[in-house]
N, C-alpha and C positions, 0 to 999 in steps of 0.2 A: 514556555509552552507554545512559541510559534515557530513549530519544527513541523515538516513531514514525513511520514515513517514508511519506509520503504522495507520489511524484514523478509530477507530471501537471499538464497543462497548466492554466490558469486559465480553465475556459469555465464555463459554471453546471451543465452536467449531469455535470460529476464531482464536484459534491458537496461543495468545500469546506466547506462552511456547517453539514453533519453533524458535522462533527470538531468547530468553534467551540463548533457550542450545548452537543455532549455535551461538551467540556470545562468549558463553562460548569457542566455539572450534574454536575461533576465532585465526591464527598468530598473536602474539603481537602485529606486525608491522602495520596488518590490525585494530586491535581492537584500539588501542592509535588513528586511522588517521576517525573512524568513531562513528558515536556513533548513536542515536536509539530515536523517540519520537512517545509516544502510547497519541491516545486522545480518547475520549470516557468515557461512563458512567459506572460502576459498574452494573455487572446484578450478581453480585456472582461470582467473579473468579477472584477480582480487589487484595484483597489479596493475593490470589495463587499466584498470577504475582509477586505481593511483595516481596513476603519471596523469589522465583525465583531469582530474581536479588539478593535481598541480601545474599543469600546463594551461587552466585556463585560470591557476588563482585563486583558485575557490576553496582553502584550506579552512580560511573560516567560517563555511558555509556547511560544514556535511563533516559528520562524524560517524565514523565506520569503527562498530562492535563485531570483533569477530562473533567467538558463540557468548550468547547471553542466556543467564537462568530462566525459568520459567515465571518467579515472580520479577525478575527485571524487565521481562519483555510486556510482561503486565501493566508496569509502572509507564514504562516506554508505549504503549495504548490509551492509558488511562492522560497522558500529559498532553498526546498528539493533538498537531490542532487535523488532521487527517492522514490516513495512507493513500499510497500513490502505487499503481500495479501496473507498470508499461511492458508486461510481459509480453513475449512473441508467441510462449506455447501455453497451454491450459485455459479452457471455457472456465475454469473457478479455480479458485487457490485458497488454501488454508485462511493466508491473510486476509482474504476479501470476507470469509464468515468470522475470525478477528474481530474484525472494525466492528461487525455488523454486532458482535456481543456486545462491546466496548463502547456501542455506539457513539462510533466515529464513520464521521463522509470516506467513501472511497471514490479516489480518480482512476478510473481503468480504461484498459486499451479498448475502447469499441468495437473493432475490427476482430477482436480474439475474447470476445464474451459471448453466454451463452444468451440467448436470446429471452428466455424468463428471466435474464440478472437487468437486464438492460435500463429497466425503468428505476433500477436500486443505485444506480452507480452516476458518479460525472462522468461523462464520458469521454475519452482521450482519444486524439487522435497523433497517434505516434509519427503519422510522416511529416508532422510540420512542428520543429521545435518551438516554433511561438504559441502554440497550442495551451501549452501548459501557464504563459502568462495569462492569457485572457478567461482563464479557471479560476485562477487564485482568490478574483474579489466572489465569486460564488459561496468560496470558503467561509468568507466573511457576511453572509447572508442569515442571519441568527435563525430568520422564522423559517425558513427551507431547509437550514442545515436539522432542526429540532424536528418537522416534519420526515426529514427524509431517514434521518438516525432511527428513530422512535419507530415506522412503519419499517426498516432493518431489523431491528431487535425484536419484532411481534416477528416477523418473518423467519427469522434464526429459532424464538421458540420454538416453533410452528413445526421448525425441522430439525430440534433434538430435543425431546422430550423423552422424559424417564421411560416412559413406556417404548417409546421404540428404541433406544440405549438398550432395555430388556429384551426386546425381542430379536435385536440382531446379537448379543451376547448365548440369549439362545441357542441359537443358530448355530453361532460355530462350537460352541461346548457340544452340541449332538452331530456334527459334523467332526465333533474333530474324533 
């Protein structure tokens, strides 16, 4: 259970390559107590990622699921000790309201979030790989991480509720 989950496709602007190097400049102490799992499909940059880890060694650190079921990527949320979103493009991502069901902490890029997510999320700053070590003991903050999950999950209600699931299903049935 002390993985973080990273599920997105392999193209280059979500950023793999963030995770690698800051694992790279991981403290020993940190890197041996954590390790890293990427899911997602190959869009061209599944190999970059590759030779990444193995060029800096970190094969026992990070395990990469091409595509995974729906109840596997469940399980893979439910086990996280958080997801990590160092994406260059999109103010929100699937994964980020994920977590927020699954209540799990999310690390995101700060520079590339929307401004009402900002107060939900740890916030990352991608242009300095050391970034991501000085997050990690956050992780381990029981009463912040419970606060900040818990006030996720009322939020994600808040924005898919049966009723409005109905009224956008509406929507397109008399549209289409």
């Amino acid at each position: 259970k002390n993985y973080l989950l990273y599920p997105a496709q392999f193209w280059k602007h979500k950023n793999h390559e963030y995770i690698i190097k800051s694992f790279k400049n991981l403290s020993q102490s940190n890197l041996n107590n954590l390790n890293m799992i990427f899911t997602g499909e190959d869009k061209g940059n599944l190999l970059n990622i590759k030779n990444l880890i193995n060029k800096f060694n970190l094969n026992k650190n990070f395990c990469i699921f091409n595509y995974v079921s729906n109840e596997e990527l469940c399980e893979l949320y439910k086990n996280c000790k958080g997801v990590i979103i160092p994406t260059k493009v999109g103010l929100h991502t699937f994964p980020l309201y994920e977590a927020f069901y699954f209540k799990k902490p999310v690390i995101y890029n700060v520079d590339n979030l929307d401004p009402s997510l900002k107060d939900k999320v740890i916030k990352l700053d991608i242009s300095d790989v050391t970034h991501l070590e000085k997050l990690i003991p956050i992780l381990n903050e029981a009463n912040y991480i419970k606060q900040l999950t818990h006030k996720n999950r009322e939020y994600y209600d808040s924005l898919f509720t049966e009723k409005k699931y109905n009224k956008i299903l509406l929507e397109l049935f008399n549209n289409f």
